[in-house]
N, C-alpha and C positions, 0 to 999 in steps of 0.2 A: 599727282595725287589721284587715287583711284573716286568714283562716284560716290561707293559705299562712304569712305572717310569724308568726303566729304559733306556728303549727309550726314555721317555722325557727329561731326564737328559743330555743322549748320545745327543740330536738333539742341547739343550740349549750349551752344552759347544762348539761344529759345529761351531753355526753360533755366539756364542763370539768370536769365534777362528777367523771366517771371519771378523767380525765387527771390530777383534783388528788388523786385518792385513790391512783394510784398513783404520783404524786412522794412521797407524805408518806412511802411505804414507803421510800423510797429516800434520805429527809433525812439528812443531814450534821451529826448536833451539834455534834462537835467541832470541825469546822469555824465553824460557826456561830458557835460560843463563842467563837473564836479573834477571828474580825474583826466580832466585836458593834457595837460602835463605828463600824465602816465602815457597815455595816449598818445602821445607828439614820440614821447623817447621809446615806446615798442614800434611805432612807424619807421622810427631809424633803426631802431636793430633791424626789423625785416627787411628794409631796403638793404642792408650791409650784409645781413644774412643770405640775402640771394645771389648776394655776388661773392661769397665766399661759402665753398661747398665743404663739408664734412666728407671725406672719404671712411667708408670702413669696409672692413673683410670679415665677412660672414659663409660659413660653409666652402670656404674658398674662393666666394663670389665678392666682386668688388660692388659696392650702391653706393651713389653719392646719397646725402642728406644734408638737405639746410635749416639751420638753425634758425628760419621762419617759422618752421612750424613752433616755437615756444612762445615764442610771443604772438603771434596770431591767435594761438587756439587759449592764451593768457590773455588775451582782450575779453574773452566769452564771459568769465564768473568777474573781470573788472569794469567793463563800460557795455555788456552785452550781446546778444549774437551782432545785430543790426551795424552797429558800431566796428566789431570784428572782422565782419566780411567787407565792407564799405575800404578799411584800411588796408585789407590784406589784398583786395582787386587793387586799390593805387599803388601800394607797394610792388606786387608782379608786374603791373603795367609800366610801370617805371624802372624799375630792373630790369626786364625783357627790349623795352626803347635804349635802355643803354647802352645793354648787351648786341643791340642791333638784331635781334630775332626776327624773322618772318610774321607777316600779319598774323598770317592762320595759325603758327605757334605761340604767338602772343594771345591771340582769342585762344584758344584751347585753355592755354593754362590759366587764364583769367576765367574762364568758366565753369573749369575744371577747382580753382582755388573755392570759389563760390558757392560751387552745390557740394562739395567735401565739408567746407567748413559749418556750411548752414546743417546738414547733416546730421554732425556733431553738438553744434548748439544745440538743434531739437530736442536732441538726447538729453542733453543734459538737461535742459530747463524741464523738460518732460520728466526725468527723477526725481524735481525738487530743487536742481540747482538755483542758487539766485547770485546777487552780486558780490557775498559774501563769503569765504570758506572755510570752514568749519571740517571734522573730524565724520561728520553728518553727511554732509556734500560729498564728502571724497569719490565714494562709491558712483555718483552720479558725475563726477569730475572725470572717471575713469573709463565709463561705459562710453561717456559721449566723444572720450579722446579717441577706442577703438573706434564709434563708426566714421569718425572723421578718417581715420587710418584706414580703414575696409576700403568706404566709399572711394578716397585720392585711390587708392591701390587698383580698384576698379576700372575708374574712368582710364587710369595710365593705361594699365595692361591692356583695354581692350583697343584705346588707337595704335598701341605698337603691334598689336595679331595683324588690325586691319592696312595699317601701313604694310608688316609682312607680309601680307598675304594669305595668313594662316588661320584656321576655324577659330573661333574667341574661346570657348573652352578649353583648347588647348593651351593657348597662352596662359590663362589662370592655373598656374600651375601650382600644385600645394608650396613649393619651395621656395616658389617667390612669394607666395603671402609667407608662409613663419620668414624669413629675410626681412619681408616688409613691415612685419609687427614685432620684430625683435630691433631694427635698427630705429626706426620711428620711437618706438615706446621710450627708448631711453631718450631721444631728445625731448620727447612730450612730457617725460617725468616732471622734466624742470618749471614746466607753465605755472604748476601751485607755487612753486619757490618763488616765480618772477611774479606773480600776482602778488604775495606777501611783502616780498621785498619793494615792490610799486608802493604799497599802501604805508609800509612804514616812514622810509626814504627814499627819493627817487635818485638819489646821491650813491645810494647804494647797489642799483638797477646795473651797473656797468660792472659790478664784482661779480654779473652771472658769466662775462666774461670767461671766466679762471677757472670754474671748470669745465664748460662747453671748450676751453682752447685745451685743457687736460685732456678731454672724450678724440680732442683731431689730432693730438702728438702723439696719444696711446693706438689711434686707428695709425697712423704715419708709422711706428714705430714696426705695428704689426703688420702692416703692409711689407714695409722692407726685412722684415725676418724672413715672413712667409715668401718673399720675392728671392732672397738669398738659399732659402731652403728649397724653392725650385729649381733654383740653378744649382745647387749640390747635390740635389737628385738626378736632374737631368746628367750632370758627370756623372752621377754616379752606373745610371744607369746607361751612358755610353763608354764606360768603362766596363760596365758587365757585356755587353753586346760587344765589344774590342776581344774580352775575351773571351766569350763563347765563339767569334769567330776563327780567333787563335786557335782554339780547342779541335775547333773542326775541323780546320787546315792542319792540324798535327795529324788527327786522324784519317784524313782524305791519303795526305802524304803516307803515314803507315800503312793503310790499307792497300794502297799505290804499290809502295815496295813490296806487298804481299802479293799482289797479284801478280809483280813482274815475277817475283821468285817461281810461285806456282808457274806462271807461264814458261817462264825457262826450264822447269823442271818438267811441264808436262810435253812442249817440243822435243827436249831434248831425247826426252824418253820415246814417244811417237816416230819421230826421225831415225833414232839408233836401231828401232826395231827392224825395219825395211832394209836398213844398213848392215845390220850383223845378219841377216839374211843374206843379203846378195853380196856379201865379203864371203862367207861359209861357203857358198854356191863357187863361188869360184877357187875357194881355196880345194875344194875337193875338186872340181876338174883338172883345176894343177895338180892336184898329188895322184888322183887315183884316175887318169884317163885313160890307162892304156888298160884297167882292168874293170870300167864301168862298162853294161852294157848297152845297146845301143837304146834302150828303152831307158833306162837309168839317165842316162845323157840329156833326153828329152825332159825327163823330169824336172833335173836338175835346171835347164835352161827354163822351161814352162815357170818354175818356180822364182827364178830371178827376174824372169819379164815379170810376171805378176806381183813380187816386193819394189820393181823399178816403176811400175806404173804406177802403185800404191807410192810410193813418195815421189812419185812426178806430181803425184794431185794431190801433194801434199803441202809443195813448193807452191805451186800454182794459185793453193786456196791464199796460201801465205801473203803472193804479192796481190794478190785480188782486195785481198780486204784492205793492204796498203793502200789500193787505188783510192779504196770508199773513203779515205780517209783524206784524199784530195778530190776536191770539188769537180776536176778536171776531169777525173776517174768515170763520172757517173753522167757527166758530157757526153764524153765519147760512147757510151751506150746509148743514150737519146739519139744520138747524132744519125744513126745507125737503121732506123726503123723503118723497115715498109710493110704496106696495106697484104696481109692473106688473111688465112682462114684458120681460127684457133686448132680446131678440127686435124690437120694436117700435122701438128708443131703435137699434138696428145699421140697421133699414132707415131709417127717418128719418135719421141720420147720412148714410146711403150716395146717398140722394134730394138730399139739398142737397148734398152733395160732386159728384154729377153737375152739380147745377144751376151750380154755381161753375165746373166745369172740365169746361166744354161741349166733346165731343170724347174724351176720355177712358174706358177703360173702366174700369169699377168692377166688379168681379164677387163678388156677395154669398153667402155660404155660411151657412145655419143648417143647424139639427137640432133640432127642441122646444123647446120654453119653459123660459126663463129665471125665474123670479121672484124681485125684487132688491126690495130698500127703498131708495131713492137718490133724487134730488135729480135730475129729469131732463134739466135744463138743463145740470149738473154734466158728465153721461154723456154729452150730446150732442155737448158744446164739447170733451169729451179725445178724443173722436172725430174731432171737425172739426178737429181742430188736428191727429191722426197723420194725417189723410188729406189734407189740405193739403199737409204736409212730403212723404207716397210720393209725393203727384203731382207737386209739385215736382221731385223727384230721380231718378225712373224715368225711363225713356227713353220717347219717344210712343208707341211701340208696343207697350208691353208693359203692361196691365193691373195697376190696384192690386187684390188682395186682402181683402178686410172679410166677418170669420169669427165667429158667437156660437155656442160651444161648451161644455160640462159637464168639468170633471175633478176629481170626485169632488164637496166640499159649496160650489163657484166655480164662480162663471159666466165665464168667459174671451173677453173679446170683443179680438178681432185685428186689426190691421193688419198688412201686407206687401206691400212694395215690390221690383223688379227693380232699384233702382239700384244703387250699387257700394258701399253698404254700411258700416257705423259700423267704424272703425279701432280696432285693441284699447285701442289707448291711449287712447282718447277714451271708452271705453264707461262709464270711473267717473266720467266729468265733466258729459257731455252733460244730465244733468239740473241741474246744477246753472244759476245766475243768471247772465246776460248772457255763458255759451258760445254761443261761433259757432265752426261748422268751417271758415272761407273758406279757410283755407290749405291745406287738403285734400281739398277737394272744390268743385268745380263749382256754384254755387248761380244758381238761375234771378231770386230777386227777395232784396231783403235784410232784417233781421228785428234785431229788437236782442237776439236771443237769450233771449229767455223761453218760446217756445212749451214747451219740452217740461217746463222747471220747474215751470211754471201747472200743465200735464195731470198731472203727479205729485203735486203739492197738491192737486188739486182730487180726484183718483183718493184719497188719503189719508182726505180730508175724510168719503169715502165707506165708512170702514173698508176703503177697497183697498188695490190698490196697482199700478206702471204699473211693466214691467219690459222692458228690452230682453232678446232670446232670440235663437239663431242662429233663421235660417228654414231647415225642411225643406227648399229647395229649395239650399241651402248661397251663394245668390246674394241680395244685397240687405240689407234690415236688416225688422224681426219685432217688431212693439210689441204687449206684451199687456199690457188693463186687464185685472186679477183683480178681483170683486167677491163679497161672501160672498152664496150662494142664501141666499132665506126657509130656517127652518130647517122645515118642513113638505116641502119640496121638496130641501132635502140630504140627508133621510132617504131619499126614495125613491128 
């Protein structure tokens, strides 16, 4: 129990303790004396009342309630506050000993019972009420049942904040007081019946019975409706979530067969072309050798190396991405790495990119050394594969781009192209597996759409990573491989 509760507990049972010392001054014997009898038989309903709890469901919320409160706060306009509180502290104390409670929960609520009900009495006697009830009273019967209601409401909520842990305003939350004065009022109702019914016959005091056990079959009742309508919701909506998953898995699946279809068809297509090329190539050397010239011959062969090399790296992207698609794949590139200089792996890239796209300019930019741990083959081929794609898609006269630069503990090596540049919508796809932009763009030869999936695996592989970025010059598209420097060289 924290400090705070404890103090609060310690200050609550205080000033019960003051509260009960100035009712006794003020006790009623003859009163007392008078309706003894009444008195004895609401002491036993409250004792029986505390061990038998009213359950009910309000706003979805379960609150027990005890049928103490009617006959307690039914003592007030029949033998008194003084008399009220005196039976209602022995009644909890006695209930609570029974129930075997803890000390400090037994003081709590016996303090807690005390200063709620004395509350309440004030009230009432302060509107007028007296030992009698009349049509006059009522009003004052009614005001002093809410603050009895408030104040118990009160004292509860704020030891369970402080037990929680939690600010006390927040606990008073509006929903538990209307909760607390919709369930309480209806057992309060009954205090004017059980005072009337005391005074007429006390024979009759046990027919309050029948409908306080009416108020706990109809809460019983509607507990297990609303408890069966949980659990038919709950089916129901794990039958909706069954088949929204259904749903999805149909369409994942459909989708699936679509993509394979497209993909066979766009291989197929990609494949055949290199193919009915260097089938032609040769069917003309067979037919027409002996009347080609010797420059025609060269062509002819120039042309079939160049469709055989175009689906060698066609083949190649093929089983490469196969690889990525085992674990082992991208091992074996780890495995592979040693210590140079980013520096060296930009011009080598930039050298065979000339040599492939004789005509072309390439214009290389560094700035001091790189040193990377990577797998150099790895760094070559993400190279050769972004500078493949800017010379494809730039226009002839405008030069690609290939930059090895520092920003901060990466080595950033670049490509940039003047073509007309990656479309926004495309920009979260284009790495992914067999995208092709052909319906938006102009392409010089055709590809089965692996290049830039490959360069981002392979870039990974390397603890990198390959990002599209605008290019400074706001024209074209901007591929940067990031790679981490040694850390010897991120320091400086």
């Amino acid at each position: 129990m924290s400090a705070r509760l404890r103090w609060y507990v310690g200050s609550l049972t205080v000033a019960a303790a003051f509260v009960l010392a100035v009712l006794l001054t003020r006790l009623d014997l003859d009163r007392a004396r008078e309706v003894a009898g009444a008195i004895a038989v609401f002491a036993l309903f409250m004792v029986a009342g505390e061990l038998v709890l009213l359950r009910i469901n309000a706003q979805n919320r379960l609150k027990e309630v005890s049928i103490t409160s009617t006959f307690a706060y039914g003592l007030v306009p029949l033998a008194g506050t003084a008399v009220a509180v005196l039976v209602f502290l022995l009644g909890s104390i006695v209930s609570d000993l029974g129930r075997r409670k803890g000390a400090i929960k037994t003081l709590f609520n016996a303090a807690q019972y005390v200063l709620a009900l004395a509350a309440g009495g004030a009230v009432y006697h302060a509107l007028g009420g007296g030992y009698e009830i009349t049509t006059a009273t009522l009003p004052a019967l009614a005001a002093g049942g809410l603050a009895f209601m408030l104040v118990n409401h009160l004292l509860v909520s704020t030891v369970v904040s402080l037990d929680q842990g939690i600010p006390v305003l927040q606990g008073l939350r509006r929903d538990d007081l209307r909760l607390e004065l919709g369930s309480s009022a209806m057992v309060l109702a009954l205090a004017p019946v059980a005072v009337v019914v005391a005074e007429r016959s006390l024979l009759l005091v046990p027919a309050l019975v029948v409908p306080l056990a009416a108020v706990f079959l109809a809460s019983a009742g509607e507990i297990r409706a609303r408890a069966q309508q949980a659990v038919a919701e709950e089916a129901t909506e794990r039958q909706r979530v069954l088949t929204e998953r259904e749903h999805e898995v149909v369409r994942r699946l459909q989708e699936t067969d679509r993509l394979k279809a497209d993909l066979i068809a766009t291989v197929s297509h990609e494949l055949r072309s290199p193919l009915t090329t260097i089938v032609g190539v040769f069917g003309i050397l067979r037919v027409r050798r002996h009347r080609l010239t010797a420059s025609e011959r060269d062509e002819l062969v120039r042309m079939g190396i160049h469709q055989s090399e175009r689906l060698h790296r066609m083949i190649e992207q093929l089983l490469l991405a196969a690889r990525f698609e085992q674990a082992e794949g991208v091992a074996s590139l780890g495995a592979s790495r040693t210590e140079l200089d980013a520096i060296d792996l930009v011009h080598q890239a930039g050298a065979e990119a000339r040599a492939r796209h004789t005509g072309r300019r390439i214009a290389i930019e560094t700035n001091g050394s790189l040193p990377v741990r990577v797998a150099q083959d790895a760094v070559v081929q993400v190279l050769a594969n972004l500078l493949d794609n800017a010379c494809k898609y730039s226009p002839d006269s405008e030069p690609v781009r290939l930059s090895g630069t520092r920003e901060g503990a990466e080595a950033v090596l670049a490509v940039e192209d003047s073509g007309p540049g990656i479309p926004e919508a495309e920009r979260q796809r284009i790495f992914d597996r067999f995208t092709q932009l052909e319906r938006h763009m102009q392409r010089r030869s055709g590809g089965v759409g692996l290049g830039l999936y490959i360069a981002r695996q392979l870039a990974r592989s390397q603890d990198g990573d390959l990002l599209l970025v605008d290019p400074a010059s706001g024209r074209g598209a901007r591929f940067e491989l990031h790679l981490p420097l040694l850390p010897e060289a991120a320091g400086s």
